[in-house]
C-alpha positions in Angstrom: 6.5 -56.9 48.5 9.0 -58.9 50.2 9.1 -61.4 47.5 10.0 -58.1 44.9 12.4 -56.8 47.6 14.2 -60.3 48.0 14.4 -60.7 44.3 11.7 -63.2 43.7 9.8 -61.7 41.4 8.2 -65.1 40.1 6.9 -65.6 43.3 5.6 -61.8 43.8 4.0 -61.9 40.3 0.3 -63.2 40.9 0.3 -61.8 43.9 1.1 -59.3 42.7 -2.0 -59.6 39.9 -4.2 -60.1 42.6 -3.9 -57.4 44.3 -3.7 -54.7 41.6 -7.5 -56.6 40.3 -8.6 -56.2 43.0 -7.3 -52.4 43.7 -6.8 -51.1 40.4 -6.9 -47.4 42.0 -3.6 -47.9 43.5 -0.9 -46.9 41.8 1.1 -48.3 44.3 0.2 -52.0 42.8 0.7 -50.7 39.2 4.3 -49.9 39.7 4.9 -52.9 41.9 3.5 -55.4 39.5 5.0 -53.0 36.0 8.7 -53.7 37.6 8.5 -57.0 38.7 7.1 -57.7 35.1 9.6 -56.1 34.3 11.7 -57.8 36.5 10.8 -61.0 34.4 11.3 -59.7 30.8 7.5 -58.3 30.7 8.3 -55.1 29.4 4.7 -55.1 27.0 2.9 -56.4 30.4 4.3 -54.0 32.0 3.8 -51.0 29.4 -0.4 -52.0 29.9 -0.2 -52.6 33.3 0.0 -49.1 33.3 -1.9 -48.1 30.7 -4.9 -48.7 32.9 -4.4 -47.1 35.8 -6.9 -44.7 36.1 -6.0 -40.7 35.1 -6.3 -39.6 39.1 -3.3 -41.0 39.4 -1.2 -40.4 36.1 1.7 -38.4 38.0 2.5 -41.4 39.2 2.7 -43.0 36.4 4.4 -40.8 34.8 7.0 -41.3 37.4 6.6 -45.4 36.9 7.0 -44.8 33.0 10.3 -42.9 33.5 11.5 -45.9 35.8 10.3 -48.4 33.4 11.8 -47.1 30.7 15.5 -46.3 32.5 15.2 -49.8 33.2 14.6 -50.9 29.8 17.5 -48.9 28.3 19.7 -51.0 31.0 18.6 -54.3 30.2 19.5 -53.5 26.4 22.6 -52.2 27.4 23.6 -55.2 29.3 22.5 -57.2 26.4 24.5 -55.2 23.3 27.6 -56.7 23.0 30.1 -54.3 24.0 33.4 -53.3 22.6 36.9 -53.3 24.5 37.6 -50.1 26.4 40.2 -48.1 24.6 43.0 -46.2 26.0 42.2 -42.4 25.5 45.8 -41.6 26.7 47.3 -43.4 24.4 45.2 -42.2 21.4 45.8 -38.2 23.2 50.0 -39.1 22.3 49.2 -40.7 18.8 49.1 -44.0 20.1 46.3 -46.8 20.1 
């Protein structure tokens, strides 16, 4: 965890591994290893790292999903190109 926490998810990642093979009942080591995969650009890793969790603890999950997949959306948003902001005063007096 302190490699995820410090950033160094490259580092975290087969540990990581490791310890979710070796405890796949923890949920806790699903969502660890999903957003450092994440983390790294994983996103389909990360999507069937927690597919197989097993159904006791889907809440969490659930929970993991929804954090997965706000994450996702801001990845893509930092990738789109984005357009220059426009001045909504100016368009409110006619002007652009």
């Amino acid at each position: 965890r302190a490699y995820l926490y410090s950033g160094k998810a490259e580092q975290a990642l087969p540990l990581l591994e490791h310890c979710f093979a070796a405890y796949p009942e923890r949920s806790d080591y699903a969502q660890a290893l999903a957003r450092t995969q994440l983390a790294l650009g994983l996103a389909d890793e990360a999507e069937e790292t927690l597919g197989i969790v097993p159904s006791s603890v889907q809440a969490h999950v659930t929970l993991a999903r929804g954090h997965l997949q706000h994450r996702q959306r801001g990845v893509a948003a930092r990738a789109a190109p984005t357009a220059p902001p426009r001045n909504h005063r100016a368009r409110r007096r006619g002007r652009r």
